[in-house]
DRENDO-1510 file (C-alpha; in Angstrom, 1 decimal, always signed):
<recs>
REC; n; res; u; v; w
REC; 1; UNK; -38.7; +11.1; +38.0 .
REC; 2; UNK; -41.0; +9.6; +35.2 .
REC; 3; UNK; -42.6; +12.4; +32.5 .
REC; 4; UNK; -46.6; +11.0; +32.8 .
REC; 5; UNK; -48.6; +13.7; +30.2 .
REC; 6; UNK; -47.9; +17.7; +29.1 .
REC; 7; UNK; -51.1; +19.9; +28.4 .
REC; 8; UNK; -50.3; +22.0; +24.8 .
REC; 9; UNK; -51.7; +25.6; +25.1 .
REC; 10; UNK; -52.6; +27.1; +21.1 .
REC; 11; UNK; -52.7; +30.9; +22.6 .
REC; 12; UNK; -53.7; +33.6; +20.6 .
REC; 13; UNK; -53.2; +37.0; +22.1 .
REC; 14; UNK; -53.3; +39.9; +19.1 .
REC; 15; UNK; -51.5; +39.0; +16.0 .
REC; 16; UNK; -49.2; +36.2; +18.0 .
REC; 17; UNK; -50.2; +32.3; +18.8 .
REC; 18; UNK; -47.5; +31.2; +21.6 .
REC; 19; UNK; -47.4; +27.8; +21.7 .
REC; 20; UNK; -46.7; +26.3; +25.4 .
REC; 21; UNK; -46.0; +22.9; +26.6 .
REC; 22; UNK; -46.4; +22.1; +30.2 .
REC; 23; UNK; -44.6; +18.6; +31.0 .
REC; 24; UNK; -46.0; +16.8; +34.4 .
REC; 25; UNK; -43.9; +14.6; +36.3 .
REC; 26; UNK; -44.9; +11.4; +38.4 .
REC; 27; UNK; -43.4; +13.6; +41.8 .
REC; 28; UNK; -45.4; +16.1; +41.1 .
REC; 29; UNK; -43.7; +18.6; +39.0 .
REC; 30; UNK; -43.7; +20.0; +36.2 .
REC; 31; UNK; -42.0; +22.3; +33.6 .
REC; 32; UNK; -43.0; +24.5; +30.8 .
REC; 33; UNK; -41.1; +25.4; +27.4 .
REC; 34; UNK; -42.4; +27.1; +24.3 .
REC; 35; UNK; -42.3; +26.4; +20.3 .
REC; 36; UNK; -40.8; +29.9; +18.8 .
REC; 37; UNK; -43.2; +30.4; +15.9 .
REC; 38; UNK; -46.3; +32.5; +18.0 .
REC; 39; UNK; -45.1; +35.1; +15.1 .
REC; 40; UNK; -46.3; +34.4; +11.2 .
REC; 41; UNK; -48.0; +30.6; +10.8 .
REC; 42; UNK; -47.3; +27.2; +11.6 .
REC; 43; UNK; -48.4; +26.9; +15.3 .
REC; 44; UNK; -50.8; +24.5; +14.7 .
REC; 45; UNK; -48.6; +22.4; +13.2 .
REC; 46; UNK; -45.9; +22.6; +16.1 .
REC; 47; UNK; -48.5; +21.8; +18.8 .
REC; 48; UNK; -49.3; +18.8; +16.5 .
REC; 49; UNK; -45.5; +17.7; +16.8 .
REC; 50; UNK; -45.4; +18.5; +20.1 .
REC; 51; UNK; -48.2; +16.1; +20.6 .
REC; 52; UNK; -46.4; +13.2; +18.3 .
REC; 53; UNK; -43.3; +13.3; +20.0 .
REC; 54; UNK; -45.1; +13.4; +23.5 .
REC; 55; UNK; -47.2; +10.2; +22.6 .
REC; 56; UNK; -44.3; +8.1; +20.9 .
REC; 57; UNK; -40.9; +9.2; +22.3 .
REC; 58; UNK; -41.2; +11.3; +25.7 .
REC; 59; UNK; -44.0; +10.0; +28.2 .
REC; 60; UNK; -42.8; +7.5; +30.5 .
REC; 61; UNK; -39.2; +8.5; +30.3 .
REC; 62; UNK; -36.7; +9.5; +33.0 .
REC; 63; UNK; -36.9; +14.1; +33.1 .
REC; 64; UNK; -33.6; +14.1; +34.0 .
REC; 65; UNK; -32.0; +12.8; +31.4 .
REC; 66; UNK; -31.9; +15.8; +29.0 .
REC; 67; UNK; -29.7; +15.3; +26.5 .
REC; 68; UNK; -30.6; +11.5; +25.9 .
REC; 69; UNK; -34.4; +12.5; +25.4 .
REC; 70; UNK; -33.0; +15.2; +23.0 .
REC; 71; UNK; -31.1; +12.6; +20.9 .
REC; 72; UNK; -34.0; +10.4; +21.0 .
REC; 73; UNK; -36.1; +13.1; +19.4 .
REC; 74; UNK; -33.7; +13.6; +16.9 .
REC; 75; UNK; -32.5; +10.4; +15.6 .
REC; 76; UNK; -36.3; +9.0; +15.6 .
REC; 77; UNK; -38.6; +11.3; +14.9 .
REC; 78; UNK; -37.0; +10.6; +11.1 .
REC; 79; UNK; -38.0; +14.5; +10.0 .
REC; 80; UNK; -35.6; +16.2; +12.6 .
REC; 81; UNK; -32.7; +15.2; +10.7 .
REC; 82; UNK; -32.6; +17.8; +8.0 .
REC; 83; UNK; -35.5; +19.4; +9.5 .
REC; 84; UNK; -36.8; +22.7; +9.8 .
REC; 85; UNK; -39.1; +24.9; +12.2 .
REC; 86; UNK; -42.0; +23.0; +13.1 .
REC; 87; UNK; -39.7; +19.6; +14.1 .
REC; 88; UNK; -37.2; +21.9; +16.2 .
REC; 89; UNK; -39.8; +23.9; +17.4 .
REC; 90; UNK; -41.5; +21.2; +19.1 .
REC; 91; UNK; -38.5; +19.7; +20.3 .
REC; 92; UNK; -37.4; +23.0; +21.7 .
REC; 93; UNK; -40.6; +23.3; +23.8 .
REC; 94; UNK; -39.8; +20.1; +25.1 .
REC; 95; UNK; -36.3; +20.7; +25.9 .
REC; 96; UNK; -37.0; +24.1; +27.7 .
REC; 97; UNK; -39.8; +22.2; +30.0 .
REC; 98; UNK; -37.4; +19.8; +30.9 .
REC; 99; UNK; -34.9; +22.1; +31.9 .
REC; 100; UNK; -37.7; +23.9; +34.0 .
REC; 101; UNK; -38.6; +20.6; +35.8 .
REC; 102; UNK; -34.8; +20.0; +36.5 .
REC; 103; UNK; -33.6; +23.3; +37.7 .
REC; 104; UNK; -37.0; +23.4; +40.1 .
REC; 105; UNK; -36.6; +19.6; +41.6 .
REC; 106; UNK; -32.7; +21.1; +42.5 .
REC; 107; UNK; -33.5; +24.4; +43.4 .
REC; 108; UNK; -31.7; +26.2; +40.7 .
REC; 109; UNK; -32.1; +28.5; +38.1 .
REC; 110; UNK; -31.3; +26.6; +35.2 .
REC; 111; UNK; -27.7; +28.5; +34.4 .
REC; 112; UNK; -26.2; +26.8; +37.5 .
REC; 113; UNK; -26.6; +23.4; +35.4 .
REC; 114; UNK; -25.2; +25.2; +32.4 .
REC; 115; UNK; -21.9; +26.2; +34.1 .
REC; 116; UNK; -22.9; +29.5; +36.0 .
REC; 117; UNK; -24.0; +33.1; +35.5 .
REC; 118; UNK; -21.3; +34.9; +33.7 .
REC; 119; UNK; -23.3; +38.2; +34.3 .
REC; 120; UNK; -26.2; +39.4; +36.9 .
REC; 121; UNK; -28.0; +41.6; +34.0 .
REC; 122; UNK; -28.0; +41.9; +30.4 .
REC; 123; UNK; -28.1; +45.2; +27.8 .
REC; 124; UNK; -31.6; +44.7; +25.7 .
REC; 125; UNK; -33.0; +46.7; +22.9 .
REC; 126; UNK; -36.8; +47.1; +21.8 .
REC; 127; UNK; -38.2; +45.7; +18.9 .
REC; 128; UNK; -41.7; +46.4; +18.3 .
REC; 129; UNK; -41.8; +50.2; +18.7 .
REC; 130; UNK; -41.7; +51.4; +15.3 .
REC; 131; UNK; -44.6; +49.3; +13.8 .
REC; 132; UNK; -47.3; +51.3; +13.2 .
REC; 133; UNK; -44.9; +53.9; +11.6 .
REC; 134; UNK; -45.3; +54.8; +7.9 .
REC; 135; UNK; -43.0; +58.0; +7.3 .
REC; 136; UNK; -40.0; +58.9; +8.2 .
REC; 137; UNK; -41.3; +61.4; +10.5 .
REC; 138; UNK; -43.2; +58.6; +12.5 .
REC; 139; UNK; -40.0; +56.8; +13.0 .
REC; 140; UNK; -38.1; +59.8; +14.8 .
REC; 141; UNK; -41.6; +60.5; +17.3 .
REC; 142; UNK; -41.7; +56.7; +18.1 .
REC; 143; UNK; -38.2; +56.8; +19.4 .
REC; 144; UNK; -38.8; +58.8; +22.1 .
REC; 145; UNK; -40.8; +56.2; +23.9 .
REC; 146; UNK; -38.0; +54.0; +24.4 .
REC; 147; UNK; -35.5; +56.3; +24.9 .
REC; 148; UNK; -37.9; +57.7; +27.6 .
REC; 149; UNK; -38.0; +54.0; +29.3 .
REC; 150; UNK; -34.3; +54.0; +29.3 .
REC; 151; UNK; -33.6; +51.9; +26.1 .
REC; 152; UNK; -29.6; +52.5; +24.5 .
REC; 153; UNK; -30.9; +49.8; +21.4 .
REC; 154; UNK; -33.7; +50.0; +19.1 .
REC; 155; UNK; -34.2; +47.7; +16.4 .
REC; 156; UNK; -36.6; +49.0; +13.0 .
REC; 157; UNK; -37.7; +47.5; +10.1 .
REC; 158; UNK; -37.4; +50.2; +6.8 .
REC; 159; UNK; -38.6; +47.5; +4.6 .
REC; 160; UNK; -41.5; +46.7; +6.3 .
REC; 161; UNK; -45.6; +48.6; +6.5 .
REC; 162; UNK; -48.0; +47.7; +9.3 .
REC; 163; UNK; -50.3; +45.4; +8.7 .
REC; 164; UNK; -54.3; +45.2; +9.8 .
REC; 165; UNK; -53.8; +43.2; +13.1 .
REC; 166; UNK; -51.0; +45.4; +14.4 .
REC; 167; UNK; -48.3; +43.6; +12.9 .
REC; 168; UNK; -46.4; +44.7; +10.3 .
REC; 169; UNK; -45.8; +43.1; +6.8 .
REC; 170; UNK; -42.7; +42.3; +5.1 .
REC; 171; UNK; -41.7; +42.9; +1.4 .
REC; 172; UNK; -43.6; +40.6; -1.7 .
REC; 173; UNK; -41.8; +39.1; -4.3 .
REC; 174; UNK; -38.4; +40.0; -2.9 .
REC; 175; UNK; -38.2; +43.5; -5.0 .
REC; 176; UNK; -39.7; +47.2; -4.0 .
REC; 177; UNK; -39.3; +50.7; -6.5 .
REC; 178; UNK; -36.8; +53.2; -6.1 .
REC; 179; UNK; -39.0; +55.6; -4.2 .
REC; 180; UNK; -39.7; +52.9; -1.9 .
REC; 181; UNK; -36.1; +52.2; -1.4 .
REC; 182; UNK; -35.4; +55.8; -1.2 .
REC; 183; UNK; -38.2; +56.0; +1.8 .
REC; 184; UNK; -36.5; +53.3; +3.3 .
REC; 185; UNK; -33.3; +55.3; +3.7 .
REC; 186; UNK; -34.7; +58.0; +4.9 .
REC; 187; UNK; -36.6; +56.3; +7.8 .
REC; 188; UNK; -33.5; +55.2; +8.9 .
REC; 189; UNK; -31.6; +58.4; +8.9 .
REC; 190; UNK; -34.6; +59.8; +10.5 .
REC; 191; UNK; -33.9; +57.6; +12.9 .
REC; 192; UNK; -30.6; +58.0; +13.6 .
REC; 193; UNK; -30.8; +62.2; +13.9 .
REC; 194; UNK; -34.1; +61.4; +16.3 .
REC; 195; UNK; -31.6; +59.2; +18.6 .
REC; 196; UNK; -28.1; +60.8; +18.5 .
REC; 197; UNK; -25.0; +58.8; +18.1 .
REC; 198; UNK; -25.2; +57.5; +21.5 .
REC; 199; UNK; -27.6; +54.9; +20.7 .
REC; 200; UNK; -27.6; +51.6; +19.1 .
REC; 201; UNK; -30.0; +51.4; +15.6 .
REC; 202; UNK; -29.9; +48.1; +13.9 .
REC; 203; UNK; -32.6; +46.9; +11.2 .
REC; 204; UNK; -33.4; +44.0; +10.1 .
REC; 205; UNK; -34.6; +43.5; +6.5 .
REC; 206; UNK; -36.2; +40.0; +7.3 .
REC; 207; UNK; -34.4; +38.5; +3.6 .
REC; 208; UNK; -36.7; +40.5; +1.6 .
REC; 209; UNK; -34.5; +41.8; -1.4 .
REC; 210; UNK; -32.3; +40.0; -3.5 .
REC; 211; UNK; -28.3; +40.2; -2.8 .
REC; 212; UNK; -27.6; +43.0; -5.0 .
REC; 213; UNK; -30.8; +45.1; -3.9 .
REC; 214; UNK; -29.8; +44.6; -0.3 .
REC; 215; UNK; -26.4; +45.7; -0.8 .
REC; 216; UNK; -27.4; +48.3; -2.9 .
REC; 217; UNK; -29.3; +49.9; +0.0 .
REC; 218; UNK; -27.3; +49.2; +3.1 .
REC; 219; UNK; -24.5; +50.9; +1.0 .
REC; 220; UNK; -26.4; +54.1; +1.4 .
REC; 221; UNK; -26.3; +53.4; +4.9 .
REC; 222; UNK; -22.8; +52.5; +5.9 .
REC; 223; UNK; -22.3; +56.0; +7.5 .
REC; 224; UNK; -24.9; +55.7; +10.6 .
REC; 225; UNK; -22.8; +53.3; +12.0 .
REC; 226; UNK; -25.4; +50.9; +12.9 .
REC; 227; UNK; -24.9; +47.8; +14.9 .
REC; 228; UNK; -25.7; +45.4; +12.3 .
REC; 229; UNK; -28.0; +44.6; +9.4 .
REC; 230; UNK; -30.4; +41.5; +10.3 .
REC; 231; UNK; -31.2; +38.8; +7.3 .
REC; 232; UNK; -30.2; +41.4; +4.7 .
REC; 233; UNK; -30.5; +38.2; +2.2 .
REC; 234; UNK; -32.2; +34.7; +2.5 .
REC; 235; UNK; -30.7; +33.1; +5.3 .
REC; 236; UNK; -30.4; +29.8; +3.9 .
REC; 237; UNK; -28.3; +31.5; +1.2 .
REC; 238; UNK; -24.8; +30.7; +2.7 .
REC; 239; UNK; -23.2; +32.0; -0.4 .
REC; 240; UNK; -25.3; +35.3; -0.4 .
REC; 241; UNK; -24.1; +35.7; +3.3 .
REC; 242; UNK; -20.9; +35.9; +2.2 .
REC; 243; UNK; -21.3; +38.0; -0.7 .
REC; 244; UNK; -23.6; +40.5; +1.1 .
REC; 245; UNK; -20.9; +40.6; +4.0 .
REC; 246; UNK; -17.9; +41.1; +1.3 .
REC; 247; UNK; -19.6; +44.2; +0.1 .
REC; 248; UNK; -20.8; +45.8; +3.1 .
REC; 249; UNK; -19.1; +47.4; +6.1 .
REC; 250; UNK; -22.1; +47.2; +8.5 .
REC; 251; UNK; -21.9; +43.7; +10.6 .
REC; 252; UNK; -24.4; +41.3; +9.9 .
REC; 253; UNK; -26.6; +39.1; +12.1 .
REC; 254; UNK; -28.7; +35.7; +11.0 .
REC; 255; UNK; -30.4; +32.8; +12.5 .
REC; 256; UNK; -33.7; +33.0; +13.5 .
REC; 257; UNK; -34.6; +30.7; +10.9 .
REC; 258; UNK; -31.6; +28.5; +11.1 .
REC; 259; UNK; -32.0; +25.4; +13.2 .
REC; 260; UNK; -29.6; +23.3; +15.2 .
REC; 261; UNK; -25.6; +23.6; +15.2 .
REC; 262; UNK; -25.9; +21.5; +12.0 .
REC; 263; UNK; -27.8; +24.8; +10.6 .
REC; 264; UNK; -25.3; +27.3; +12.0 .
REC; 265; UNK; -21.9; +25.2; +10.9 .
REC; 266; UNK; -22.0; +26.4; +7.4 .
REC; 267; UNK; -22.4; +30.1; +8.3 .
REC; 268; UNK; -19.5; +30.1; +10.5 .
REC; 269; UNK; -17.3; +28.1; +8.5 .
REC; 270; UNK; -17.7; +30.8; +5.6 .
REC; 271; UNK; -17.6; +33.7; +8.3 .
REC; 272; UNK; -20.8; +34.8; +6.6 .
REC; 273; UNK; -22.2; +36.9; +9.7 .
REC; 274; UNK; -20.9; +38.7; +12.8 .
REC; 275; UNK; -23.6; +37.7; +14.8 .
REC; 276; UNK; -25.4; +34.8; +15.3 .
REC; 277; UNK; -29.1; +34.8; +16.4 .
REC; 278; UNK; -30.3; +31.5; +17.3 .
REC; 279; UNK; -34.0; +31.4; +18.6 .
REC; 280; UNK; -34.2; +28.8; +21.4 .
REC; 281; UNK; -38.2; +28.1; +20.7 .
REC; 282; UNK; -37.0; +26.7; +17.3 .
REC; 283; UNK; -33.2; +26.1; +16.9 .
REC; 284; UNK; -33.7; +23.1; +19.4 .
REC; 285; UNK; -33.7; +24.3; +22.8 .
REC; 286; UNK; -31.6; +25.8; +25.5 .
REC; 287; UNK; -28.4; +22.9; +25.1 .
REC; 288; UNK; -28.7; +23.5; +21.8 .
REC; 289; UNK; -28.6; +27.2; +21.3 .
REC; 290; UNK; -25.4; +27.0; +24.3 .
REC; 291; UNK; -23.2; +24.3; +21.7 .
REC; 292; UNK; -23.9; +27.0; +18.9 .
REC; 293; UNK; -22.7; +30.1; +21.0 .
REC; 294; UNK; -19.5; +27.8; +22.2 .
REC; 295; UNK; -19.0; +26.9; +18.3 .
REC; 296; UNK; -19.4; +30.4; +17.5 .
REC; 297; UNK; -16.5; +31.7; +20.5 .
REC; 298; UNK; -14.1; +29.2; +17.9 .
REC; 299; UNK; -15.0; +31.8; +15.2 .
REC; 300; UNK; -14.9; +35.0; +16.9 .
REC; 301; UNK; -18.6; +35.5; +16.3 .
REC; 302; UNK; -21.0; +36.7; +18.9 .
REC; 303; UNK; -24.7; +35.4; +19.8 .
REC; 304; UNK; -27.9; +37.5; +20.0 .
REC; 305; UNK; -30.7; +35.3; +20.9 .
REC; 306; UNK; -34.0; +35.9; +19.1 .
REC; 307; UNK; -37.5; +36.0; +20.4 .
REC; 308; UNK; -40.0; +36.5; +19.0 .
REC; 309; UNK; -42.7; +35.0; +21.4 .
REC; 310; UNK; -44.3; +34.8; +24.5 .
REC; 311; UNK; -42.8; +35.3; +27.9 .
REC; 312; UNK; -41.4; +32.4; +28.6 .
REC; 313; UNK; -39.5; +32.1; +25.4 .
REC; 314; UNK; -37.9; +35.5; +27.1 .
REC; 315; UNK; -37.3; +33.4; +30.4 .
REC; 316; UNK; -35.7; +30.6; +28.4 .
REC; 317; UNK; -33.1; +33.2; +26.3 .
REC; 318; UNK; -32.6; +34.9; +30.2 .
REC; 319; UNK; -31.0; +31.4; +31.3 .
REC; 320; UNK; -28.7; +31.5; +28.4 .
REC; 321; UNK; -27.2; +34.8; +28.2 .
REC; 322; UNK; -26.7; +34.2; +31.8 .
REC; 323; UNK; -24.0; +31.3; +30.9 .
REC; 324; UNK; -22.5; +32.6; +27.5 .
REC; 325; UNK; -19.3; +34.4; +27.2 .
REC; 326; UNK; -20.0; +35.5; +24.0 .
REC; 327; UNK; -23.3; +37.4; +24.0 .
REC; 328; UNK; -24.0; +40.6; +22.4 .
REC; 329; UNK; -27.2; +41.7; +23.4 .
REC; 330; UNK; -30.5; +40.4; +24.3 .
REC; 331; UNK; -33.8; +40.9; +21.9 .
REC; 332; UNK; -37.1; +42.3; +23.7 .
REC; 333; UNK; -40.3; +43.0; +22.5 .
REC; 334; UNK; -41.2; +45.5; +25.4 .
REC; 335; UNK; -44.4; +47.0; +23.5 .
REC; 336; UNK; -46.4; +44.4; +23.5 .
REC; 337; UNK; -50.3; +44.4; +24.5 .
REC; 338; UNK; -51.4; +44.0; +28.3 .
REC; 339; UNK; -53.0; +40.4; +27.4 .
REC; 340; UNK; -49.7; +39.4; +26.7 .
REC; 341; UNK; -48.3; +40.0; +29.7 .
REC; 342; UNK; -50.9; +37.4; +31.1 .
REC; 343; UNK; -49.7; +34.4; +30.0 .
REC; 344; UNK; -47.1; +34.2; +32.7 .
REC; 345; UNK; -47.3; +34.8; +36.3 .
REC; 346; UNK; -44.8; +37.4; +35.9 .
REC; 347; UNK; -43.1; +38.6; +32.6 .
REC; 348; UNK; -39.5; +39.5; +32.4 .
REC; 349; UNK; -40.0; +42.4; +30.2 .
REC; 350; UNK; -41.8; +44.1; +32.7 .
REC; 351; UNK; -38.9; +44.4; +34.9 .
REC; 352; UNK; -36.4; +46.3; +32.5 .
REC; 353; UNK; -34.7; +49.2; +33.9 .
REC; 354; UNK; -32.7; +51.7; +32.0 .
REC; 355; UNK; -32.7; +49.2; +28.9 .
REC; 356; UNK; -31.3; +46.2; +31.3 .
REC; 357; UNK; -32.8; +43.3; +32.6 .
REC; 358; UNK; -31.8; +41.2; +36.3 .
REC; 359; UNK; -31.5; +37.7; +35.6 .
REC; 360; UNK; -33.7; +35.7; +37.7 .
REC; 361; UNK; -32.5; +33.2; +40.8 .
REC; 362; UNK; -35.8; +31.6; +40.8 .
REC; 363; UNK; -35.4; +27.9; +40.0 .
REC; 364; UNK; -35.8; +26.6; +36.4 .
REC; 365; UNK; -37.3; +29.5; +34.0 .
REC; 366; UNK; -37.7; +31.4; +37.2 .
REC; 367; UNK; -41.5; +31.7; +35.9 .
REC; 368; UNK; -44.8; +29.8; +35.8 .
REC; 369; UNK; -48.0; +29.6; +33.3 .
REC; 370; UNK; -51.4; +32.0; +34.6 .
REC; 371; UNK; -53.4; +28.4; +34.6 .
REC; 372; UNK; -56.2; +30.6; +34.7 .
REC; 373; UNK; -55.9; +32.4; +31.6 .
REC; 374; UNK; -54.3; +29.5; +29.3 .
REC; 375; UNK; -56.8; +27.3; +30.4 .
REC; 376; UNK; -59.1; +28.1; +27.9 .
REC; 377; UNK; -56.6; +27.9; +25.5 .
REC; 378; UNK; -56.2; +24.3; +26.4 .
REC; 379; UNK; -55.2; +22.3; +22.5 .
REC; 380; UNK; -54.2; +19.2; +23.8 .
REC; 381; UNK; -53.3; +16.8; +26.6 .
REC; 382; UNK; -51.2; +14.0; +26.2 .
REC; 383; UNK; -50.9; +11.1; +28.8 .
REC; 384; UNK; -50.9; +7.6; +28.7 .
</recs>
């Protein structure tokens, strides 16, 4: 089964750009796979890799052969090696497609080729909920949404203020005041007396702060027992990591913006985090984000995969936590707007019950692109 041409979808639905791939086949079939960066910018610049390594290294090969395309991409397209998002993230679309087009010309869902489903359903949490809150008292009303819809996880972001698209903004210059520091505090304890101590809070301070700052805070919040602390410092900063996680009793989770096992080896070596979050739109693709999580069983460290996309980037992280012993939960992004939904014939998040979600049968993804609605979106289309 020869790969002829993919079409490359540029979406833009809100504040978000997914960035789909949709790889056709000689037989007939085809398979679709995302580039994790719809969130913040750079999706032009993935559908432009997409498009390089289309034209040079993956038309007329043989779909099958995953893992020899994958080396391929990484040994030739020179930049991979050392790379960072936009190289991975177009090789992860690609890998994710292929996967789809060999789970659907066998039948399967794609975590019968992966060893198995270890589990029929996975514990999510909602992201996304708290950002149009400013006070502390917005943060306790917005919880009641999710914990209306059955969620037992939320995820905030203290730090963070919304933005003009409906987004939310992240902190400047790696420094806010006291008072702003104080408000973050108390957003978070408003949170936790809104939920109970039932429920899982984690928040995620997207490496905002320096080390000390960041340890500084989460001190002051050691006694809410949250379930972890996301990027608390930069996540390249191995060293900081380990220094933030010395200091701090709250577990820590990185790796969104870590790519390939290459990436990840350092953080486990120093034991740096508790919980690894490997995005498989950008850390290199489904294989890929499987090799980290067996790596991280050898360090007693658990895998939350991140997403931060479209629906089929949920699909794709599905297929995974289907097949890893080691999972700890599952991202979601349940709030999003109704054009979101769209993309897909039918999104996973819209199937979550009492804040867990079935893993699909279906064969490959277990999902397929609304032709009609991406057409328009149309970027590219590479053939011979």
């Amino acid at each position: 089964m020869k790969i002829t041409g993919g079409r490359i979808y540029l979406v833009r639905v809100g504040a978000l750009q997914p960035v789909l791939l949709e790889l056709i086949t000689d037989e007939g079939l085809s398979g679709i796979g995302e580039a994790g960066v719809a969130y913040g910018l750079g999706g032009t610049a993935a559908a432009g890799m997409i498009r390089d390594l289309m034209d040079a290294l993956v038309i007329g090969r043989d779909a099958f052969r995953i893992e020899e395309l994958w080396t391929e991409m990484y040994d030739h397209s020179f930049w991979a090696k050392g790379g960072g998002t936009i190289v991975f993230a177009a090789i992860s679309a690609i890998e994710q497609a292929l996967w789809d087009i060999k789970g659907k010309a066998l039948g399967v869902p794609i975590y019968e080729l992966l060893g198995g489903r270890m589990r029929d359903e996975v514990r999510v949490y909602a992201n996304g909920w708290s950002y149009q809150c400013l006070t502390p008292d917005d943060y306790a009303r917005a919880t009641e949404r999710p914990l209306k819809e059955g969620y037992t996880a939320l995820k905030c972001y203290p730090l963070a203020v919304p933005n003009e698209t409906g987004g939310i903004r992240h902190v400047s210059r790696r420094t806010v005041d006291r008072e702003f520091t104080d408000l973050a505090v108390k957003k978070v304890r408003a949170v936790r007396r809104a939920v109970g101590d039932q429920i899982d809070i984690m928040i995620d301070l997207s490496g905002g702060l320096t080390t000390d700052e960041s340890i500084r805070l989460c001190r002051r919040l050691e006694d809410l027992n949250l379930l972890f602390v996301e990027e608390p410092v930069d996540p390249f900063d191995v060293e900081a990591l380990k220094k933030f996680s010395e200091h701090i009793s709250i577990p820590v989770a990185v790796g969104e913006r870590i790519y390939t096992r290459y990436g990840f080896r350092p953080v486990m070596e120093r034991h740096a985090a508790d919980i690894l979050q490997p995005d498989i739109g950008n850390t290199g693709g489904i294989m890929e984000t499987k090799k980290i999580a067996a790596m991280a069983e050898m360090y007693n460290m658990r895998i939350q995969p991140h997403i931060c996309a479209s629906p089929v980037s949920t699909a794709a992280a599905l297929q995974l936590d289907a097949c890893i012993a080691n999972l700890a939960i599952q991202e979601l992004y349940p709030y999003r707007s109704t054009e979101h939904w769209k993309v897909v014939d039918t999104a996973p998040e819209l199937k979550v019950k009492r804040g867990t979600l079935s893993i699909s049968s279906e064969p490959g993804l277990g999902l397929s692109l609304a032709e009609d609605y991406v057409r328009p979106f149309l970027w590219a289309e590479c053939k011979r």
